[in-house]
Rosetta silent file (secondary structure, phi, psi, omega in degrees, C-alpha in Angstrom):
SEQUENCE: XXXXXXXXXXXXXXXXXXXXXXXXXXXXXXXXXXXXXXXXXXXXXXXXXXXXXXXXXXXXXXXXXXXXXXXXXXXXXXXXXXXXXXXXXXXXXXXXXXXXXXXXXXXXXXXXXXXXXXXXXXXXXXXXXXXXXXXXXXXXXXXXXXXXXXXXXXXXXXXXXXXXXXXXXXXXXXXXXXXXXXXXXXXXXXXXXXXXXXXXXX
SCORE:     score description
SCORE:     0.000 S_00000001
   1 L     0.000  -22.173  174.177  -15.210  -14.056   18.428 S_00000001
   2 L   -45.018  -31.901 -174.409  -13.295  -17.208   19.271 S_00000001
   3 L   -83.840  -27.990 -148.467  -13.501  -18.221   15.786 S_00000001
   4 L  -141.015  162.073 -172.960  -12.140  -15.196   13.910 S_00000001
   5 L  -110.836  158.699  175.025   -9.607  -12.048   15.245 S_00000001
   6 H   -28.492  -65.366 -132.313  -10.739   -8.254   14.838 S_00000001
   7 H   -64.188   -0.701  162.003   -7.802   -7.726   12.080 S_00000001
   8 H  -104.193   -1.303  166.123   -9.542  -10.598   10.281 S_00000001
   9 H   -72.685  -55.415  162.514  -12.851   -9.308   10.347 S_00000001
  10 H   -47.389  -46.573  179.333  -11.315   -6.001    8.889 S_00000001
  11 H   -60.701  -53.171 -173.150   -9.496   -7.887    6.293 S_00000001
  12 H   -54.136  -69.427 -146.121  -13.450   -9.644    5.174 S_00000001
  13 H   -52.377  -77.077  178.115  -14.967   -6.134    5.663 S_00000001
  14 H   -43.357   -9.955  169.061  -12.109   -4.252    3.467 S_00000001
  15 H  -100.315  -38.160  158.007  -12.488   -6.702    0.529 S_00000001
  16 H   -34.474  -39.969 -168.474  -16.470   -6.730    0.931 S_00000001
  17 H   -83.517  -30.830 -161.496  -16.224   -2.500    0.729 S_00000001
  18 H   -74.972  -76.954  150.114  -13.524   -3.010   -2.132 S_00000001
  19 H     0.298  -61.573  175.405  -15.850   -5.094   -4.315 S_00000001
  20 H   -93.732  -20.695 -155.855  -18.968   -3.409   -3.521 S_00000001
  21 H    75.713  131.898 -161.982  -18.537    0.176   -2.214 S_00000001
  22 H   -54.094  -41.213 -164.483  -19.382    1.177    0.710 S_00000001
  23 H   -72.306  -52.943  172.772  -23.346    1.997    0.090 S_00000001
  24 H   -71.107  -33.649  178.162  -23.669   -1.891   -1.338 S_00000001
  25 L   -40.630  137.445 -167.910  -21.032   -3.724    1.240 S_00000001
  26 L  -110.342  116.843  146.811  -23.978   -5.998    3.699 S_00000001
  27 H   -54.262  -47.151  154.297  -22.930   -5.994    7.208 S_00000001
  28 H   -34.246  -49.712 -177.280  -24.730   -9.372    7.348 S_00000001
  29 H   -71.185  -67.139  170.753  -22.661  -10.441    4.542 S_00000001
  30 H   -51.570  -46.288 -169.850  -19.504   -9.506    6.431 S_00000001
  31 H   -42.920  -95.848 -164.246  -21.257  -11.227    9.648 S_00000001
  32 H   -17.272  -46.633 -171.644  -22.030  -14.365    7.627 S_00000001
  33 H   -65.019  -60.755 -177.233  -18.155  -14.687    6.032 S_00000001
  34 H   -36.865  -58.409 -170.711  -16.386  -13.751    9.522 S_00000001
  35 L   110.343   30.608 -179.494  -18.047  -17.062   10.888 S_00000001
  36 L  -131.785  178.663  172.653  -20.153  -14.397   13.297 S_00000001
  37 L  -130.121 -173.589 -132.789  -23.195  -13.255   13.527 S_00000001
  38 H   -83.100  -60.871  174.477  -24.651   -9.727   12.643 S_00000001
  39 H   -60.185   -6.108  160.018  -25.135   -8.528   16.338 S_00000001
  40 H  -110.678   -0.741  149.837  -21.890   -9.099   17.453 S_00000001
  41 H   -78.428  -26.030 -168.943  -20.217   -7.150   14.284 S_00000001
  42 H   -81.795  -37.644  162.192  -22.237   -4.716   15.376 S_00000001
  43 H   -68.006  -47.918  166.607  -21.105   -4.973   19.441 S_00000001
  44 H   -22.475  -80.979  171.490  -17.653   -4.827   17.792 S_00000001
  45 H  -124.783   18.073  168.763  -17.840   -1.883   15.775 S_00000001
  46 L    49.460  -16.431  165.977  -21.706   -0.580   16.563 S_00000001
  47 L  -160.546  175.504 -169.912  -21.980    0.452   12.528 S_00000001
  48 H   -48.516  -78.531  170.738  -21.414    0.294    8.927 S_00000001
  49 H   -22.781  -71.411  163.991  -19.380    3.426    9.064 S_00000001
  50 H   -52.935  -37.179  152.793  -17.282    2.762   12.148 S_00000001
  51 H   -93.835   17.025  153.904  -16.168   -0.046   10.767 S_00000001
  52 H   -71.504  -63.170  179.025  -15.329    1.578    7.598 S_00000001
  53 H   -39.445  -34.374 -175.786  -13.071    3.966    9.943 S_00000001
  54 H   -90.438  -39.704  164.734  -11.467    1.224   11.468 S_00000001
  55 H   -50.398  -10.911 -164.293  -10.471   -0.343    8.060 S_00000001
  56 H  -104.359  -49.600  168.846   -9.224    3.249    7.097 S_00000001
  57 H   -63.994  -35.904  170.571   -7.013    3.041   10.376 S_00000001
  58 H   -53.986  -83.564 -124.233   -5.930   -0.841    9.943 S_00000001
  59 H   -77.267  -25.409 -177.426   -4.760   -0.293    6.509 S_00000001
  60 H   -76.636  -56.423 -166.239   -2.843    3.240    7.138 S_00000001
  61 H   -47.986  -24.571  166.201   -1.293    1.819   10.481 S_00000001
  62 H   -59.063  -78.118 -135.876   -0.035   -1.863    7.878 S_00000001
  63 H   -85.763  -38.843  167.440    1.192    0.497    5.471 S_00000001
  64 H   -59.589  -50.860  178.051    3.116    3.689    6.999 S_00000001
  65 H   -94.551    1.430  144.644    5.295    2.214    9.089 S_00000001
  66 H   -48.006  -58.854 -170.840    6.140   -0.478    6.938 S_00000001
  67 H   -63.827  -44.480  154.581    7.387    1.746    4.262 S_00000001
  68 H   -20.479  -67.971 -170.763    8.821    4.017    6.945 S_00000001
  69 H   -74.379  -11.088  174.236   11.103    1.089    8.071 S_00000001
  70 H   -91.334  -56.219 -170.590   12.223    0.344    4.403 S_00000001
  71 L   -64.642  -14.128 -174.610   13.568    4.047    3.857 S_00000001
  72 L  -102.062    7.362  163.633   14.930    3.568    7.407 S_00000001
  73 L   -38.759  145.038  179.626   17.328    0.848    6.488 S_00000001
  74 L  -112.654   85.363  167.973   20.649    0.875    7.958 S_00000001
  75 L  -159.333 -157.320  174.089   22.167    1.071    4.734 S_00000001
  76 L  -106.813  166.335 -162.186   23.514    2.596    1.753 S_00000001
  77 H   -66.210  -38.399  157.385   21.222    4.622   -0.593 S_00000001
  78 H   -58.824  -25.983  151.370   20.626    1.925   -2.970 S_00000001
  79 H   -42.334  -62.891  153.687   20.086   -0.591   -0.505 S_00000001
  80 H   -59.902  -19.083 -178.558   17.089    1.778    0.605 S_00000001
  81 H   -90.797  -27.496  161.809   15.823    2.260   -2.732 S_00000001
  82 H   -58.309  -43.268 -167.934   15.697   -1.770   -3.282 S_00000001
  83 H   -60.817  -55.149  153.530   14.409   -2.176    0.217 S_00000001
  84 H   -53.621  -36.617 -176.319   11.878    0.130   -0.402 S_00000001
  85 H   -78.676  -41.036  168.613   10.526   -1.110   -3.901 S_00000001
  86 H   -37.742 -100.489  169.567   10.777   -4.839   -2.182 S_00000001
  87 H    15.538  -73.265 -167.927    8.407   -3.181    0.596 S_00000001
  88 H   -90.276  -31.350  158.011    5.686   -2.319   -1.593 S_00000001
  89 H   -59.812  -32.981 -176.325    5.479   -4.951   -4.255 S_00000001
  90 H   -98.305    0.726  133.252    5.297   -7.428   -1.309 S_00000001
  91 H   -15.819  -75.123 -164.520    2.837   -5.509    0.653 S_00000001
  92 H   -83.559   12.210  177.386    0.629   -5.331   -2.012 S_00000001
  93 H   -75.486  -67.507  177.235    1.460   -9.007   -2.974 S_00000001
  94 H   -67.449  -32.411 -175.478    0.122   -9.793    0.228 S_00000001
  95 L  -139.435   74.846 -175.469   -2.818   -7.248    0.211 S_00000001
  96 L   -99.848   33.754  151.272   -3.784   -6.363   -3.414 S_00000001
  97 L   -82.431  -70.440 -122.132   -7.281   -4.722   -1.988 S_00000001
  98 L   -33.562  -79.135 -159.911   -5.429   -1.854   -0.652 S_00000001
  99 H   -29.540  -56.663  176.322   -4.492    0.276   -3.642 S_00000001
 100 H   -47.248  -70.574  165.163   -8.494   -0.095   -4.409 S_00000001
 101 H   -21.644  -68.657 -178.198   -9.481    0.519   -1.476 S_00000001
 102 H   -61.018  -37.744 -171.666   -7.385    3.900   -0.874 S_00000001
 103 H   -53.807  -72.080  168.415   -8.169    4.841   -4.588 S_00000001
 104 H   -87.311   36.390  161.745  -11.989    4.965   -3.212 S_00000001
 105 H   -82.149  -70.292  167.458  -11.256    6.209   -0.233 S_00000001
 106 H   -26.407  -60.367 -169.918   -9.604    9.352   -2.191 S_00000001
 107 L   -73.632  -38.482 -172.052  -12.635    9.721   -4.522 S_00000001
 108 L   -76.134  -54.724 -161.246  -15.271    9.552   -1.694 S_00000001
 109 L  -149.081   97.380  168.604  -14.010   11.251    1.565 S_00000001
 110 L   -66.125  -49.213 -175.331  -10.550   12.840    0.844 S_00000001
 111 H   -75.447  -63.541  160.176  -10.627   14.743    3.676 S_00000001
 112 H   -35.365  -22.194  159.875  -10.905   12.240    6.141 S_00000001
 113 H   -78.075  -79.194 -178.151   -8.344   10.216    4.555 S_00000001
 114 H   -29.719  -50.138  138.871   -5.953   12.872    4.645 S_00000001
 115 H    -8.366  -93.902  172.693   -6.897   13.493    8.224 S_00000001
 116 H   -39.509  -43.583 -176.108   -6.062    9.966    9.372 S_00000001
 117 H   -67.578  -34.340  177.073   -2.747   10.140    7.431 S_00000001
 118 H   -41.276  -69.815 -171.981   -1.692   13.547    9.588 S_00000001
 119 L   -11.274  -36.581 -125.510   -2.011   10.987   12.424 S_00000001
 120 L  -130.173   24.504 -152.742    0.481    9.153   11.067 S_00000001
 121 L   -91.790   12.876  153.615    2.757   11.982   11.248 S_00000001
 122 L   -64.845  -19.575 -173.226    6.126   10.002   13.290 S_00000001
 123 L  -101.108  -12.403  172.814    6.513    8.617   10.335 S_00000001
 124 H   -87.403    7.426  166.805    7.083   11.255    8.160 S_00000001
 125 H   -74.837  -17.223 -175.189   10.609   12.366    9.277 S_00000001
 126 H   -73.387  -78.997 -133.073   11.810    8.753    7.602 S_00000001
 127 H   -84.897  -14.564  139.730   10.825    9.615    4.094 S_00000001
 128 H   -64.034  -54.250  148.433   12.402   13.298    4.851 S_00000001
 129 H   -20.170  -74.856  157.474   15.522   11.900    6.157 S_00000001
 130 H   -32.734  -13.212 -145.691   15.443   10.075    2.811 S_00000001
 131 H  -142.109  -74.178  173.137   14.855   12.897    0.511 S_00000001
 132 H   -30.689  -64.696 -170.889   18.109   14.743    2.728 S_00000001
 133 H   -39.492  -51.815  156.856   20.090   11.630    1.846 S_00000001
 134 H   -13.041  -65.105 -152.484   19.090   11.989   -1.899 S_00000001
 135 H   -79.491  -46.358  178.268   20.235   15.182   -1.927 S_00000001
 136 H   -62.090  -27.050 -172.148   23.637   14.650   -0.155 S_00000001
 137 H   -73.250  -67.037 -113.952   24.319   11.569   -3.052 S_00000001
 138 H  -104.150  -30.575  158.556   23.366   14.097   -5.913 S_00000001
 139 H   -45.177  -66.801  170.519   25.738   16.922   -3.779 S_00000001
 140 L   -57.633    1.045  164.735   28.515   14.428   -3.737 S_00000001
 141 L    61.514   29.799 -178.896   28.069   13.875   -7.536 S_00000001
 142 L   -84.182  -14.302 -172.668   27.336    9.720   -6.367 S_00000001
 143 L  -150.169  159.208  179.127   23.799   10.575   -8.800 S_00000001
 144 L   -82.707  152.719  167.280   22.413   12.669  -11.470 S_00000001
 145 L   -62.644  141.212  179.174   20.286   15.815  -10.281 S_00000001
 146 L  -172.010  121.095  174.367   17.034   14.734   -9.584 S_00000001
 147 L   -38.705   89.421 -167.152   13.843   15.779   -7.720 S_00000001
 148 H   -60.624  -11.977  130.131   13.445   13.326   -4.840 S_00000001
 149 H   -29.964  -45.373  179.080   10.109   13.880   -4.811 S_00000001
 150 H   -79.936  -22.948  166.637    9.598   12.718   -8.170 S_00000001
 151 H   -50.314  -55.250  162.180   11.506    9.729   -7.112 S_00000001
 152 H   -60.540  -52.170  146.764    8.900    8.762   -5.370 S_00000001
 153 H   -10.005  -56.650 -173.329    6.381    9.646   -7.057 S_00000001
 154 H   -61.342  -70.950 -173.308    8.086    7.386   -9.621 S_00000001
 155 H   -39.827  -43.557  174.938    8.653    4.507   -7.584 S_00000001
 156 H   -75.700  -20.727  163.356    4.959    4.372   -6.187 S_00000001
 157 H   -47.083  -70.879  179.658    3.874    4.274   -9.836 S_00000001
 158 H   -69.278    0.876 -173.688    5.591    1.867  -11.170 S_00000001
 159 H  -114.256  -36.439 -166.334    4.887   -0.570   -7.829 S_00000001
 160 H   -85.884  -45.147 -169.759    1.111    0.453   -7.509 S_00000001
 161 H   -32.089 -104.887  159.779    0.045    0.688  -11.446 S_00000001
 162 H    21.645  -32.989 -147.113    0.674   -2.754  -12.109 S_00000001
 163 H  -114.560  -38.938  155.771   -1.291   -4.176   -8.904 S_00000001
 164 L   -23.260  -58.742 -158.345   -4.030   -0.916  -10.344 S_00000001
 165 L  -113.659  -13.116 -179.735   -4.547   -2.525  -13.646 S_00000001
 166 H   -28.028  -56.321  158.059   -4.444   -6.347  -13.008 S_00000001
 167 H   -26.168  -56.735 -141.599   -7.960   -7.644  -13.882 S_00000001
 168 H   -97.681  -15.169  156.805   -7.529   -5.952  -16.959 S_00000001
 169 H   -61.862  -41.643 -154.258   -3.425   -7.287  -17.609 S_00000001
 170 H   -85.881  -51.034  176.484   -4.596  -10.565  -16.801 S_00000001
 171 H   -52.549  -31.694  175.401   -7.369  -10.580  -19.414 S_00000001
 172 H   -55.720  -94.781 -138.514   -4.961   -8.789  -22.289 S_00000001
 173 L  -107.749   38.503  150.349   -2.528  -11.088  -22.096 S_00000001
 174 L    30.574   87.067 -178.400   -4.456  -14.497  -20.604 S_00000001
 175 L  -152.182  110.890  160.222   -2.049  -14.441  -16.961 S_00000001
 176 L   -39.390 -172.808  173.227   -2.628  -16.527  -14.641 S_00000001
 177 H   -91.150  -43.651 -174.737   -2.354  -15.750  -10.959 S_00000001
 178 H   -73.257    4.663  169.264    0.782  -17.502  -10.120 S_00000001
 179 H   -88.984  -48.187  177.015    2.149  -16.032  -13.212 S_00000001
 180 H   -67.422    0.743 -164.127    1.446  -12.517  -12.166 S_00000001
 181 H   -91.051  -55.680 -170.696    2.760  -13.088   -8.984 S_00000001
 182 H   -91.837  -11.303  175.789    5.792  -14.092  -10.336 S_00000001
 183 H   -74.275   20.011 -109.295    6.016  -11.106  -12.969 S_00000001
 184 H   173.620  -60.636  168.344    5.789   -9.387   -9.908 S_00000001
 185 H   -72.650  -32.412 -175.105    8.625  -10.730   -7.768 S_00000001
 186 L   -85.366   -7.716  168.512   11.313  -10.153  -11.471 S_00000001
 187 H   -90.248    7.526 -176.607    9.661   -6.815  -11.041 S_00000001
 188 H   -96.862  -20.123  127.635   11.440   -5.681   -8.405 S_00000001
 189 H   -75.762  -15.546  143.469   14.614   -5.701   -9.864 S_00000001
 190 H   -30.894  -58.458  177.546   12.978   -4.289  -13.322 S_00000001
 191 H   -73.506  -38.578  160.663   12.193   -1.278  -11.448 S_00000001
 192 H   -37.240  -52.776 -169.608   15.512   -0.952   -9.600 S_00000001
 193 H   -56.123  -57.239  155.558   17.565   -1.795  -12.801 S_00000001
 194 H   -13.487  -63.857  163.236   15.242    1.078  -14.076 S_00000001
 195 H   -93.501   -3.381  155.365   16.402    3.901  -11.692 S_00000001
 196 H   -52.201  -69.703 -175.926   19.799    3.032  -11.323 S_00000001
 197 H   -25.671  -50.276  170.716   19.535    3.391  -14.979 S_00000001
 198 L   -78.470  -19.427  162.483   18.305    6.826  -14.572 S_00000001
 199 L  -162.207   29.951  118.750   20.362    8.117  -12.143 S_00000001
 200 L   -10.973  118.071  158.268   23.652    6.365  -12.117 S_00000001
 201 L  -119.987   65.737  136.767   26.361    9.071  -13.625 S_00000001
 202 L  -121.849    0.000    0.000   28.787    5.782  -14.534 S_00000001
């Protein structure tokens, strides 16, 4: 264990599961990367499964209260809505298994995802608090009426797609990595420019 930390044995495991699916992911194979050997992933996390669970808990425990802490900016509402889209393009910048990951999380064991996200349920007064704020701008006639729900909605679209379809972007249109990378960082003001655009009343 000297050589390698849990959360980087989770990080091998979660790209191994992304890649293969959980029925094909090789604990051996994860052993072998990690710089470990088989019986001491297995002292670790004693099975396949449990450490599928614990990659299902790393990656919600990275990602909620990051994004939490972007909507919880001590700022003004467009501040939080940059802070936030910043948040998740560099999130997934840094970790562009997730979205895959979570996608077949969703299609296999739904319930269990959802489950773990209850857990995670301190964190959901931020993105209500946010959705009040919304509401007080579009009261104060500072925005156009708009669901805030669909704001989001929007906002995770346009941050996740993109990271969603890459293999198949990169192949279209022959894009490198450091190119996408950087279409990636000019996209974060794209998307801002974008909902300002939309709900702006100047």
């Amino acid at each position: 264990m000297a050589k390698v930390t849990e959360h980087e044995i989770l990080e091998i495991a979660r790209k191994h599961f992304v890649r293969k699916g959980f029925a094909a992911a090789r604990m051996q194979e994860i052993a072998d990367e990690a710089g470990i050997n088989k019986a001491m992933l297995h002292y670790y996390f004693r099975s396949k499964d449990k450490l599928y669970h614990e990659i299902i808990k790393d990656t919600l425990n990275f990602m909620i209260p990051r994004l939490a802490k972007a909507i919880e900016y001590e700022g003004n509402f467009w501040d939080k809505i940059e802070r936030l889209i910043n948040t998740y393009i560099d999130t997934l910048t840094e970790h562009p298994e997730i979205p895959f990951f979570v996608m077949s999380e969703l299609s296999q064991k739904q319930e269990r995802f959802v489950e773990e996200i209850k857990k995670k349920s301190t964190h959901f007064p931020s993105a209500q608090k946010f959705m009040m704020e919304m509401m007080s701008e579009m009261n104060q006639g500072n925005i156009k009426e708009f669901p805030p729900i669909q704001l989001f909605l929007n906002i995770i679209g346009m941050t996740v797609f993109p990271f969603m379809t890459k293999p198949i972007f990169q192949t279209l249109f022959e894009v490198s990595e450091k190119d996408f990378d950087q279409l990636m960082i000019q996209r974060k003001k794209v998307i801002l420019d974008f909902v300002k655009s939309a709900l702006k009343t100047d």
